[in-house]
N, C-alpha and C positions, 0 to 999 in steps of 0.2 A: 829855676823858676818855671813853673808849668804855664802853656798857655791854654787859655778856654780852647776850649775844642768849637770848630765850625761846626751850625746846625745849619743840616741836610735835608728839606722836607721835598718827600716822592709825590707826588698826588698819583692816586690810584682810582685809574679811570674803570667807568664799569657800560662793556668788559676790559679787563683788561688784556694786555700781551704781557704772558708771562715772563719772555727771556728777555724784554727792554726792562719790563719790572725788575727782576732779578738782578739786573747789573748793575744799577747803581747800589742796590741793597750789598752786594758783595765789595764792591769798589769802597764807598762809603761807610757799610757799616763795621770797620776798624778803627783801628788808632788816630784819630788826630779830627775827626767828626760825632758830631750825636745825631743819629740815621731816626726822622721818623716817618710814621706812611700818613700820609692826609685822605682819609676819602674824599669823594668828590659830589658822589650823592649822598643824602640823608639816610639813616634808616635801614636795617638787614644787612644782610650780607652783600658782599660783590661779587659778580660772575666774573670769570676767566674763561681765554677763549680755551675749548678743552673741555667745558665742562666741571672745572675746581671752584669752590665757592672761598671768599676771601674775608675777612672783617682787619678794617686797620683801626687802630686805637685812635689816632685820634680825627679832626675835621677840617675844613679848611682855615680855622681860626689859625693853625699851625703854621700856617704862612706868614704870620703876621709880622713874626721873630726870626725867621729864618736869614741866615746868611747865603745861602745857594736854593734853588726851586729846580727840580727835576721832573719835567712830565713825560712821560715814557711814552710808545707807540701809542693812538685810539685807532677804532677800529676804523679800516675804512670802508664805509658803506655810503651807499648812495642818501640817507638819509638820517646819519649820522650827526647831531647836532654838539656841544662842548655845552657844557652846563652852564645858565648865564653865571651861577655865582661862582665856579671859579674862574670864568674870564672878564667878570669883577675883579676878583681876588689878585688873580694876574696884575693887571693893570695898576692897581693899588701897589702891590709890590715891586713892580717896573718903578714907579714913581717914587718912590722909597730910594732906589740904586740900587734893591736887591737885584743879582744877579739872576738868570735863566736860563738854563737848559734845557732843551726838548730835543729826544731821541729816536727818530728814523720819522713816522709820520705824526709824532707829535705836534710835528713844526706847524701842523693844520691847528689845533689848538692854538701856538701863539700867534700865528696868522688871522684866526677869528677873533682876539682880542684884538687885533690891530697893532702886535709889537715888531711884527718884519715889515711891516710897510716902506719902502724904500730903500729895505735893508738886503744885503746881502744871505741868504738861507742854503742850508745844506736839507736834503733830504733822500729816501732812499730813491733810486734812479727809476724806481717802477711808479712812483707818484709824484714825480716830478714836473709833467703835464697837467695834472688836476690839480695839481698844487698853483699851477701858473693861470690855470682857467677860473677856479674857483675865489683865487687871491690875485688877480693881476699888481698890485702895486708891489708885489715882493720879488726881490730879483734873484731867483732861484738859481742858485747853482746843481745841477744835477753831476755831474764831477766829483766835486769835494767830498772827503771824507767827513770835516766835519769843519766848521766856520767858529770860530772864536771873535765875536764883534765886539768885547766889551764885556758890557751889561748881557746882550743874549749873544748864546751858545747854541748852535741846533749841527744835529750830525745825519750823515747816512742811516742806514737799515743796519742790524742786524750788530755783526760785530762790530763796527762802526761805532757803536755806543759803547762799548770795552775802548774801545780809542779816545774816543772823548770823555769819558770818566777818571783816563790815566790822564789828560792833560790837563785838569781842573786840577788833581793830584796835584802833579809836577809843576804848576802855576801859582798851587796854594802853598806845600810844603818842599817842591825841589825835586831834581832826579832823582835821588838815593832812594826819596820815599815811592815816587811812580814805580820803579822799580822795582823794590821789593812788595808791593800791590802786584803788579805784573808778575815775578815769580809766582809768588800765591798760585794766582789765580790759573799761572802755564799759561802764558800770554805773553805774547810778545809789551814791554811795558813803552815801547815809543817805534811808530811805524813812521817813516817820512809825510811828509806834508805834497811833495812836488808827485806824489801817485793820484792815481783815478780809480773813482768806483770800480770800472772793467764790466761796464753795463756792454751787454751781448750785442754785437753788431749782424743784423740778420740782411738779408734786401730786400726791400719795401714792395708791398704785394704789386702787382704790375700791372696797370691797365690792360686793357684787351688790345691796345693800339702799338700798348710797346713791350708787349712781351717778349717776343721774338727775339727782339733788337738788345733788351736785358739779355738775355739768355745767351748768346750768343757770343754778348760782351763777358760776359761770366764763365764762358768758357776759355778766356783769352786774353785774363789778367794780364798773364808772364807778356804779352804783346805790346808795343809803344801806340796804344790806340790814341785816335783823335776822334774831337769832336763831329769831324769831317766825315769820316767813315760811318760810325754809328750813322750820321744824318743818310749817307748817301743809304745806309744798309734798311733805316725808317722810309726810305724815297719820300724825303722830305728834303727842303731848305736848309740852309742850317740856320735861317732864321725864326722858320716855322718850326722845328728840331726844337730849338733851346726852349721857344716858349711853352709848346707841348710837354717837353720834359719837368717845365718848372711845375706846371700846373698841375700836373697828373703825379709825379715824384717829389715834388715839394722841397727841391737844391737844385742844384747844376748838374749837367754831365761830368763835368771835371771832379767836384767834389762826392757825387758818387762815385766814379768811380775809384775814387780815395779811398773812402771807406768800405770798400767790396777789398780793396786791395789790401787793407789792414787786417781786414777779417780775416783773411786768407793768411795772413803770415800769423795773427796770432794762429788759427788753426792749425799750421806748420810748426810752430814755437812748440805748442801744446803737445801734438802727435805722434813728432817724427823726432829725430837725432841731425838731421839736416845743420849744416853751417849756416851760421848766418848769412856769408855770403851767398848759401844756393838758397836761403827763403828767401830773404831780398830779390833772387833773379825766378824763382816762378808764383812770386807775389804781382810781381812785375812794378815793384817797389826800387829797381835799379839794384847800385852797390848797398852795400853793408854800411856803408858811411849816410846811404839815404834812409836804409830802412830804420837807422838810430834818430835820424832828425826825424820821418814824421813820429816815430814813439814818443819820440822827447816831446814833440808838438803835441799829437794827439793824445797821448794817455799819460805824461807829464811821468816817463820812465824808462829804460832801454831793453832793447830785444832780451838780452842775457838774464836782468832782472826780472822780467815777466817769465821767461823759460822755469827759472828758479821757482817762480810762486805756481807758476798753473801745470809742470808740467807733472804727468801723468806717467810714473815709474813704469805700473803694467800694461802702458800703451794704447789704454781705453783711454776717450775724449775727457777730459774733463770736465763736470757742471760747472757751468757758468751760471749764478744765480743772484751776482751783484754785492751778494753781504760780505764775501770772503777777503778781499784785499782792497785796497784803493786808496783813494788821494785824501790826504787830509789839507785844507787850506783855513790858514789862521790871519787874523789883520796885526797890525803891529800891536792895537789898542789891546788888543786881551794880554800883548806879550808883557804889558808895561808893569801889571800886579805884584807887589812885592810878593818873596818868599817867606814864607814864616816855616821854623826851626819846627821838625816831627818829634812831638817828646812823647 
């Protein structure tokens, strides 16, 4: 006995991004869905960023029916608006139980209708801030690869949306079929959940009061610095120290220098051939046994794993660009979906 195939409708924003576009079209448009495109404006064709011009067949009435809503990346611009009628449409379909997905900065669309409002959201780690400024009631994960709540679905950038297309897959019809989608497509067809974007850890531009004092401390990682020393090295307090630091750095000394020290072992990770145990000691991250707890803490992964994914065979640095690896994080609710049989 065959089952109906799930209908998939993309809304095709104008302009669009072509390779969030693309990915559900590839994911969904096989066996066990009926794939169509929604425009979103009225009338002519659609721009793509790039310069391609697009016409989908059909309009937003296509949501009406659908089982799953897919909104891909919109552009992001400063004056960038989502079309009222389909964050009508949206909303109407929220209210229905249809399901939603939105792909790297789509999630700004289901945020303008008002459907992450106090929800947990994944987006790509470069609009992550604007996501939190423009929408404060959304509680933005910048981490996750991609959030499974339910009812909405939003993921990172980039490849990040191949992730979460394989796990609607593997939620709708089961591993066998993610997998062979993932073959296809030479994709890995299920990445772990407990990784992170790997948004680039840089040091924060540095006042004029405490330059020196960075700089110095960043020469000095591998060293068991204190708070103490930086202060005395600012000829400062240490409690005039902390508060200057908060205000102008915007954390702690302690927790910068956390994250200067991560940066520096991923860069070792990336680089070099070094032991774990010698990036841990001129991270100044301690043993091997610390440099795996904060990984595990901080990027929810361990030193050896990360080596495996960023590192660089001809010894040149690796781009760091956010869309390549990272964390996927699901709630139990999306887990609950039954499977239905791939015929």
């Amino acid at each position: 006995m065959s089952i109906k195939p799930l209908r998939v409708a993309v809304t095709v924003l104008n302009p669009a991004a072509l390779f969030e576009l693309a990915v559900p079209c590839a994911v969904f448009g096989g066996e066990g869905y009926e794939l169509v495109l929604c425009a979103t404006t009225p009338g002519g064709a659609l721009r793509a960023l790039g310069g391609l011009r697009l016409e989908a067949e059909h309009g937003l009435e296509a949501l009406a029916d659908a089982d799953l809503i897919v909104v891909p990346a919109c552009l992001m611009d400063v004056g960038y608006e989502p079309p009222v009628e389909l964050l009508d449409a949206l909303r109407a379909a929220h209210a229905r139980g249809t399901r939603i997905a939105s792909l790297c900065s789509g999630a700004f669309v289901l945020a303008a209708a008002g459907l992450l409002d106090g929800r947990e959201a994944a987006t790509h780690w470069m609009y992550a801030e604007e996501l939190r400024r423009r929408h404060p009631g959304v509680l933005v994960n910048d981490q996750a690869l991609y959030i499974d709540d339910g009812a909405i679905l939003t993921s990172a950038g980039t490849a990040a949306a191949i992730d979460l297309c394989l796990h609607i897959v593997r939620t709708d019809y089961g591993t066998a079929a993610a997998a062979a989608v993932g073959r296809r497509m030479v994709v890995a067809p299920h990445r772990e959940g407990d990784q992170t974007q790997y948004a680039p850890v840089r040091p924060a531009p540095a006042p004029r009061t405490l330059a020196p004092v960075l700089d110095w401390a960043l020469a000095r990682l591998h060293e068991p610095l204190t708070m103490a020393q930086l202060a005395q090295r600012a000829g400062m307090s240490l409690r005039t120290f902390g508060r200057n630091f908060a205000q102008e750095i915007g954390t702690t000394p302690l927790r910068w220098l956390n994250q200067q020290r991560l940066a520096r072992a991923r860069e070792l990770l990336e680089t070099t051939d070094l032991t774990i145990d010698a990036v841990a000691e001129r991270s100044g991250l301690g043993t091997a046994d610390g440099l795996r707890q904060h990984f595990h803490r901080e990027l929810g992964t361990t030193p050896a794993a990360y080596r495996r994914t960023f590192r660089d065979p001809g010894g040149s640095r690796v781009a760091e660009d956010g869309g390549g690896a990272g964390r996927r994080h699901q709630s139990g609710r999306g887990a609950s979906r039954s499977v239905r049989p791939l015929k």
